[in-house]
C-alpha positions in Angstrom: 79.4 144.1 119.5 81.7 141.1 120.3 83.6 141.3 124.0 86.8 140.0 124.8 89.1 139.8 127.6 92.4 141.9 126.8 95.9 142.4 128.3 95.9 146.0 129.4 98.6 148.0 128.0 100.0 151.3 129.6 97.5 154.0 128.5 94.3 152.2 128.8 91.9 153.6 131.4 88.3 151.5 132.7 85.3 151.6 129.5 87.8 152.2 126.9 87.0 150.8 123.8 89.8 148.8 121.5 89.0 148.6 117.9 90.7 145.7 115.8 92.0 144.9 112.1 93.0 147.2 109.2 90.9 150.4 109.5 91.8 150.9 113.0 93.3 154.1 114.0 96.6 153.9 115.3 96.2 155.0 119.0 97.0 153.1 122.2 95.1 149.6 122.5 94.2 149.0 119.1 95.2 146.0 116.9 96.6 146.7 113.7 98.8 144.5 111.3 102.0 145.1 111.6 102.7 146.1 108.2 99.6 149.0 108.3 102.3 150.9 111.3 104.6 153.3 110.4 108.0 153.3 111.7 108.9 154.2 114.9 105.5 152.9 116.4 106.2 150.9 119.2 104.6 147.7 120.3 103.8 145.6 122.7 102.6 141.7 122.1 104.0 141.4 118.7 103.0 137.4 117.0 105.8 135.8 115.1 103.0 133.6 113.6 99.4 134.2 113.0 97.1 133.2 115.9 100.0 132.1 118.0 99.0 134.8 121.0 101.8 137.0 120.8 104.9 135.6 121.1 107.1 138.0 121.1 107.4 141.1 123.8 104.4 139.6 125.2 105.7 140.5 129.0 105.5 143.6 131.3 107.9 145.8 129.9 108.8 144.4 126.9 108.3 146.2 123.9 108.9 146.2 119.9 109.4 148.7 117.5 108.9 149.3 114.0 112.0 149.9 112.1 111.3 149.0 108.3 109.0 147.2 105.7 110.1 145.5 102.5 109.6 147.6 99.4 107.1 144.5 98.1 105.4 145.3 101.9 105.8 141.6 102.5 108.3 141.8 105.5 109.0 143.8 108.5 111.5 144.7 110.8 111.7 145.3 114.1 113.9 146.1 117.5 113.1 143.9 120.3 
């Protein structure tokens, strides 16, 4: 079991426990690639890059959401 420290997003409560990469269930907290979300999921501490600590909405507030992937499943879209 690996611990790290997280930003806490609206929803998470004390002892919760925040599962990370592609077979992670799509509930408040997790970490999922963007293109495993369906649309309409909204996000908070999108990366424009990989590994560049979120990027975009990374502030209170702020928020992303989902609005389309390419048919290849390459690209995304989303509302900032």
């Amino acid at each position: 079991l690996k611990k790290e420290r997280w930003i806490a997003v609206e929803g998470l409560h004390t002892g919760q426990f925040v599962y990370c990469g592609t077979k992670a269930q799509l509930t408040v907290g997790n970490v999922l690639p963007i293109g495993k979300m369906p649309e309409g999921t909204t996000i908070s501490m999108c990366e424009e890059k990989a590994a560049d600590r979120g990027r975009l909405a990374r502030a209170s507030g702020c928020n992303c959401m989902v609005v389309g992937h390419s048919d290849d499943g390459r690209k995304t879209r989303i509302r900032m």
